[in-house]
N, C-alpha and C positions, 0 to 999 in steps of 0.2 A: 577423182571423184570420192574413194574413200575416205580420204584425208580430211576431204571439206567437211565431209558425213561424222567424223568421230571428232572435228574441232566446233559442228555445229552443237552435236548431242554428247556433253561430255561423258551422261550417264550410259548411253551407249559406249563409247570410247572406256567406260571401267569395266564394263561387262567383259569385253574385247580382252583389257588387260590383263583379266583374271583368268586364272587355268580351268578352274571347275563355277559353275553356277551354284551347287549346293552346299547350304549351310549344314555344316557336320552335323548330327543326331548326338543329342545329348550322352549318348552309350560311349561315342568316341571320346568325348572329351572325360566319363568319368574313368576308362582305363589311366589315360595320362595322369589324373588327378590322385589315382590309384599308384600311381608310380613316383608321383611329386612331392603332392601335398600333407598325405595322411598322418605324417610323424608328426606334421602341427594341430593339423586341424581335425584331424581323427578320421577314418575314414568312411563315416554319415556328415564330416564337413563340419559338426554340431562347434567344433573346439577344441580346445583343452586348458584344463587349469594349470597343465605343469610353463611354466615360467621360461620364455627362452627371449634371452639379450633381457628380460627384465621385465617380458610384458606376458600375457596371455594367450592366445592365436585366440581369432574370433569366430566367430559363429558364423562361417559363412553361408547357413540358411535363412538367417534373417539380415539380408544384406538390403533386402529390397525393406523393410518392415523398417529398417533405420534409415530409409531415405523417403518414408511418407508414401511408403506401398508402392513407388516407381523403382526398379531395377535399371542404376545409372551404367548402364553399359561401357561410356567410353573411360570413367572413372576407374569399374572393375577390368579394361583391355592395360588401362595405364599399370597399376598396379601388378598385375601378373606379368605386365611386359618388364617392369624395372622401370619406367619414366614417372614414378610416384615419389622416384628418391626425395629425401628431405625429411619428411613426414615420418618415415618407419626407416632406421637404419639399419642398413644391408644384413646386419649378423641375425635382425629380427626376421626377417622378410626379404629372402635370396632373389637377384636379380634373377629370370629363367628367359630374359629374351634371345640370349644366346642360342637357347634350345629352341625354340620357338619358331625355328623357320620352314621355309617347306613353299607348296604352291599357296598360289594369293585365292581367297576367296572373299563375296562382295559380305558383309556386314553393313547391317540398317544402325550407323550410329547419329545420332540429333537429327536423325529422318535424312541423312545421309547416307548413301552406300559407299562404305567404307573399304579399299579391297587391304584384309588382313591374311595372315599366315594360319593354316588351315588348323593349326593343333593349336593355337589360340582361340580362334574361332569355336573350339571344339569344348574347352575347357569355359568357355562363354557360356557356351549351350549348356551344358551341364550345370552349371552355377546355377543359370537361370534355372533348370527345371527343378533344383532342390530347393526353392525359397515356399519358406512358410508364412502364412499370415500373423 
């Protein structure tokens, strides 16, 4: 009976697959971000003008502001995962999906729930709540 239950309702069947129901609090993901990211992007996220592989790290509070005021979620999970390669080369923009693993938790991506790795998920959250108008 279960079987039938989680092949009729997939969205139940992710729920199922996922360890925790809770989308991490943006607090969790700014320690990681604290730990990762700061040497590029400063650690208000604002940037930096110092130049590394040739570019500038961006501002990543107005991430939502350069997409027409929607914060493109599965673009920014691609990007911190490493599956963005092409675009920004590796020396600019270090792949962290290796670090990235952990229990699965569900993410709402293209109105999707998405089950992602809880310290991605976290470092999501926290992106999201630093974006400026």
């Amino acid at each position: 009976m279960r079987i039938a239950i989680l092949t009729t309702f997939p969205i139940l069947a992710l729920a199922v697959a996922c360890v925790s129901n809770d989308m991490p609090e943006p607090s969790e993901g700014a320690a990681l971000f604290a730990d990762n990211c700061t040497a590029c992007h400063d650690y208000r996220g604002t940037g930096s003008e110092v130049l590394v592989g040739g570019q500038a790290a961006p501002d990543l509070t107005r991430i939502a502001a350069r997409n027409n005021g929607v914060f493109p979620r599965a673009k920014v999970l691609s990007q911190i995962d490493g599956y963005g390669r092409g675009k920004v080369p590796s020396e600019v923009m270090p792949e962290f999906g290796a670090l990235l693993g952990g229990e699965l938790v569900p993410v709402e991506v293209d109105e999707t729930l998405t089950p992602t790795p809880r310290p991605l998920a976290a470092l999501l959250a926290y992106l999201e709540s630093i974006q400026v108008p």
